[in-house]
VOGU-3710 file (C-alpha; in Angstrom, 3 decimals, decimal comma):
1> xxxxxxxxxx> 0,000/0,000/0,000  2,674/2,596/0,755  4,831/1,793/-2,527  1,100/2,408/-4,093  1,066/6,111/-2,307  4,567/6,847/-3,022  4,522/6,013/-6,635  1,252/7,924/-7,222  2,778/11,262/-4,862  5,812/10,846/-8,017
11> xxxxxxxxxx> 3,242/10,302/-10,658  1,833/13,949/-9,145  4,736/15,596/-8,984  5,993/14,207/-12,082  2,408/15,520/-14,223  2,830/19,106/-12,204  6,473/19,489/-13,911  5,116/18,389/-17,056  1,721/20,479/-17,367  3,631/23,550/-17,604
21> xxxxxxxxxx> 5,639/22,766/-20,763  2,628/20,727/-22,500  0,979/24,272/-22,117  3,907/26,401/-23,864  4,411/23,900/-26,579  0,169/24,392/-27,284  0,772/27,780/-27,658  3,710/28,095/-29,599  1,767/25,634/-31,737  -1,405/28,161/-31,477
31> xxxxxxxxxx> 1,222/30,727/-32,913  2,142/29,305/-35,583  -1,248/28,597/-36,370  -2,498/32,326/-36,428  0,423/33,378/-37,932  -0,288/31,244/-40,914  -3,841/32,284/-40,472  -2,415/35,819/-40,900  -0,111/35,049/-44,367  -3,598/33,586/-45,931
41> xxxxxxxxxx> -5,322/36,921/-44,745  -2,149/38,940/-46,284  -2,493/36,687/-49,653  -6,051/37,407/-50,400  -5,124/41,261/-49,890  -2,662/40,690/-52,285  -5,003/39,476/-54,903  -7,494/41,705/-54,253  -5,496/44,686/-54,252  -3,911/43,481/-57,554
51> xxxxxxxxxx> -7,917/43,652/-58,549  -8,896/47,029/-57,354  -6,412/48,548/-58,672  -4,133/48,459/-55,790  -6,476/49,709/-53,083  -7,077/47,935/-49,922  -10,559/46,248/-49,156  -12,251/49,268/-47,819  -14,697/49,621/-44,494  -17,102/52,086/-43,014
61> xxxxxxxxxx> -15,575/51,993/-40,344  -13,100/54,130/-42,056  -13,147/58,193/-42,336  -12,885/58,463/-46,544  -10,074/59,669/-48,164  -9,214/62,886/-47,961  -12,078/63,231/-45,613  -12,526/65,258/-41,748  -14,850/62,792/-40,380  -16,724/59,636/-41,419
71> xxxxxxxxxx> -19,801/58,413/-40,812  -18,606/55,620/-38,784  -15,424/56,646/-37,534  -14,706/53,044/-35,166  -11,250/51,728/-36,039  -11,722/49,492/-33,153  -14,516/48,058/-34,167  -12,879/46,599/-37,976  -12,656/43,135/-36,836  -16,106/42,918/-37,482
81> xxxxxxxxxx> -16,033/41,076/-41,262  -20,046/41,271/-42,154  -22,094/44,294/-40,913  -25,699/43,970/-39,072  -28,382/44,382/-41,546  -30,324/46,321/-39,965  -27,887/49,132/-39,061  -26,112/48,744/-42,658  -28,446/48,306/-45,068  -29,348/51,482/-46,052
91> xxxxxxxxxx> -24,885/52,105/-46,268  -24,378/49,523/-48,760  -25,923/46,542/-50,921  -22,943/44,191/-49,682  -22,612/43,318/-46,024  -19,103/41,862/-46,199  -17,093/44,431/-44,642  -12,878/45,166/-44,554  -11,241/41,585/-44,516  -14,285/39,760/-44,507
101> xxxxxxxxxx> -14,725/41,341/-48,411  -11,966/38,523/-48,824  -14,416/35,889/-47,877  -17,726/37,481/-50,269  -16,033/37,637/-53,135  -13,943/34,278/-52,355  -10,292/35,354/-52,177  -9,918/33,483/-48,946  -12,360/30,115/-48,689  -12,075/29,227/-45,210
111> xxxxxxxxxx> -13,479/31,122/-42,429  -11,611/29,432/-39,791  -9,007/31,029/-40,926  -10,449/34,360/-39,307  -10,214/32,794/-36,348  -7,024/32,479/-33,654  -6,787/29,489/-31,926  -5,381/30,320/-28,850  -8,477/33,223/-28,703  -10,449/32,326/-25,493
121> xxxxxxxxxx> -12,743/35,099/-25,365  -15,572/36,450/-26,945  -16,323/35,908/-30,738  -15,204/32,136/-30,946  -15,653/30,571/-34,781  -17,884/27,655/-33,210  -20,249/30,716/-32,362  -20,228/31,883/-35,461  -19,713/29,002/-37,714  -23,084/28,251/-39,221
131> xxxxxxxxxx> -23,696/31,856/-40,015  -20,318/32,268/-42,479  -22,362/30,422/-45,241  -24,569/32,885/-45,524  -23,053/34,982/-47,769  -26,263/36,976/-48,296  -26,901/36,998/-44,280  -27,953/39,735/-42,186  -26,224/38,894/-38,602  -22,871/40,217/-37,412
141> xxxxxxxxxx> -19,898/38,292/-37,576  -16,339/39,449/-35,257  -13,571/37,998/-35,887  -10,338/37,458/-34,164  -8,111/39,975/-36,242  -8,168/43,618/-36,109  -7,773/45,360/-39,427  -6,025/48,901/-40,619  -7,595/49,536/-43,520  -5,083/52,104/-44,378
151> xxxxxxxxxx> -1,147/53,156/-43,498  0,029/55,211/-41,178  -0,404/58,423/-43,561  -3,997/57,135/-44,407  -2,922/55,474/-47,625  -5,147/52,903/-49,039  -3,246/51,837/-52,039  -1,025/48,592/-50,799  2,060/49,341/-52,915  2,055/53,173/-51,061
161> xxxxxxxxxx> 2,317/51,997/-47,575  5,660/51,404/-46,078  6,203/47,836/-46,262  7,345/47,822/-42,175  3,919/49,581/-41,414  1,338/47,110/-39,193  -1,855/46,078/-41,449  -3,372/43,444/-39,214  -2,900/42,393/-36,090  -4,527/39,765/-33,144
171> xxxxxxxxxx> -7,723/41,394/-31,522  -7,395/44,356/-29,608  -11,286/44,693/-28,982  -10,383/44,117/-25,296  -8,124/42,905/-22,352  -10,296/40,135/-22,283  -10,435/38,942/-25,810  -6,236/39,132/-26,374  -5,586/36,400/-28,140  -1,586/35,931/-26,656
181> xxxxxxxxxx> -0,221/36,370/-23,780  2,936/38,466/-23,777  2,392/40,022/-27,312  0,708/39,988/-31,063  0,883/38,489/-34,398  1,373/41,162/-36,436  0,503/41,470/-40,710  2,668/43,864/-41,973  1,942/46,493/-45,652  4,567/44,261/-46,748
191> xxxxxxxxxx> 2,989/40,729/-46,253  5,401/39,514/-43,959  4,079/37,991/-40,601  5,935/38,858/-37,262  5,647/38,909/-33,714  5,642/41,576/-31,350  6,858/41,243/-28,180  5,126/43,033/-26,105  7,531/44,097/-23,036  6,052/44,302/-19,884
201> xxxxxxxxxx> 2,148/43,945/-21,077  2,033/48,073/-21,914  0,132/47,656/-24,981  -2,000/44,782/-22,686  -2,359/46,255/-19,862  -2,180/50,273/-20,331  -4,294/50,987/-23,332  -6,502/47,391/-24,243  -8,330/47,334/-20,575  -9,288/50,990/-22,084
211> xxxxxxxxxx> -10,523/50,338/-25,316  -14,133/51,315/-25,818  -14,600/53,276/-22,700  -14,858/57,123/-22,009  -11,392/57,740/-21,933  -10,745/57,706/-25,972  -10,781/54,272/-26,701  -10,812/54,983/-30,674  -7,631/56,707/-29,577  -6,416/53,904/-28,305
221> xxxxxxxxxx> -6,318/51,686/-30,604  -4,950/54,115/-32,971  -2,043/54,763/-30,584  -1,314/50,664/-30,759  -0,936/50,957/-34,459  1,492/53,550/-34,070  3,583/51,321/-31,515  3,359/48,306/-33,894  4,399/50,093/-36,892  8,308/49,021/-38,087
231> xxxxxxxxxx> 8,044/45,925/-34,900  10,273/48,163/-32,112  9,606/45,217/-29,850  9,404/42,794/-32,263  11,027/39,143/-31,548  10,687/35,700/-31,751  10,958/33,420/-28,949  14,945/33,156/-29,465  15,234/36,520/-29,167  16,052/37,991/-32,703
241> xxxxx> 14,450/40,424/-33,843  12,138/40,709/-36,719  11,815/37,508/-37,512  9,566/36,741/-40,433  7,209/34,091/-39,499
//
């Protein structure tokens, strides 16, 4: 009976050391995963700049070009891919909206790949799988990646924006709905996928637990853009820096 106890105290002890690293190996898996999720994303741009005569998939969520105000001005909110009916209808015929024009007009085929799979907050694919079919649909859809739209000087034609300059990037809707710990996969004007390492949470913890409130969170999220831009922080998990995924 006691070399029963004693071998299942080691068997314990032995499953506590090992938990740990089974965890970081999931999510360095989970990174890989969005970042290729991210190069798919940065493809179809690719193509469907090449289509529109080099311009980026647009959004209302977007001030126009050239333009003081707009009539949704919510950069925070362009990880939403296909727009409530009834509060777009009357904007435009097609409810596909900023990446998720990728989808509607079949540059990129899978949803999932909209999706992070380390994200373990709100807006989850399985909650939102049987309404991606519906490409004629009048519900909401959020995904996991938040969208520019534009570079840092408002430029919406691809080949204009600095290729350095941050195009997509994991969710920043909230502190809650981060889809990393410790940093983001970032899409950059130039296609390349690479991580920032976010140094001490700031980005986490000083402006995301913001977003959305009273405070400026539209601000906010703009500010995040501007810290991603040209990857000051960015690393991979050897240490160099800007490491193309």
């Amino acid at each position: 009976m006691m070399d029963l106890m004693v071998s299942m105290a080691v068997i314990s002890v032995l499953i506590a050391l090992l938990l740990p690293a089974v965890a970081r190996v999931r999510e360095s898996t989970h990174k890989v995963i969005c970042a290729s999720n991210m190069r798919q994303l940065g493809m179809g741009v690719s193509v469907y700049a090449q289509d529109h005569r080099e311009r980026l998939p647009g959004s209302v969520f977007l001030a126009p070009p050239r333009s003081n105000g707009a009539v949704y001005p919510s950069p925070e909110r362009m990880d939403t891919v296909r727009l409530d009916g009834d509060e777009f209808t009357s904007r435009r015929r097609n409810l596909w909206d900023g990446l998720g024009l990728l989808y509607g007009l079949e540059y990129v085929g899978a949803p999932n790949i909209y999706y992070c799979p380390s994200h373990t907050g709100n807006y989850l694919y399985e909650d939102a799988a049987d309404e991606w079919p519906k490409v004629q649909g009048q519900t909401e859809i959020i995904a996991n990646y938040l969208y520019r739209g534009t570079g840092p000087d408002d430029s919406r034609v691809l080949y204009n924006i600095d290729p350095t300059a941050a195009l997509v990037t994991d969710s920043l809707r909230s502190y809650e709905d981060l889809n990393h710990d410790g940093g983001f996969n970032i899409l950059q004007a130039g296609l390349a996928v690479n991580w920032f390492n976010d140094v001490g949470d700031q980005i986490a913890q000083d402006i995301l637990s913001r977003t959305g409130e009273d405070d400026g969170g539209v601000s906010d999220v703009n500010d995040v853009w501007d810290r991603l831009d040209g990857l000051p922080g960015a690393s991979d998990d050897d240490g160099d820096n800007g490491v193309d995924g």
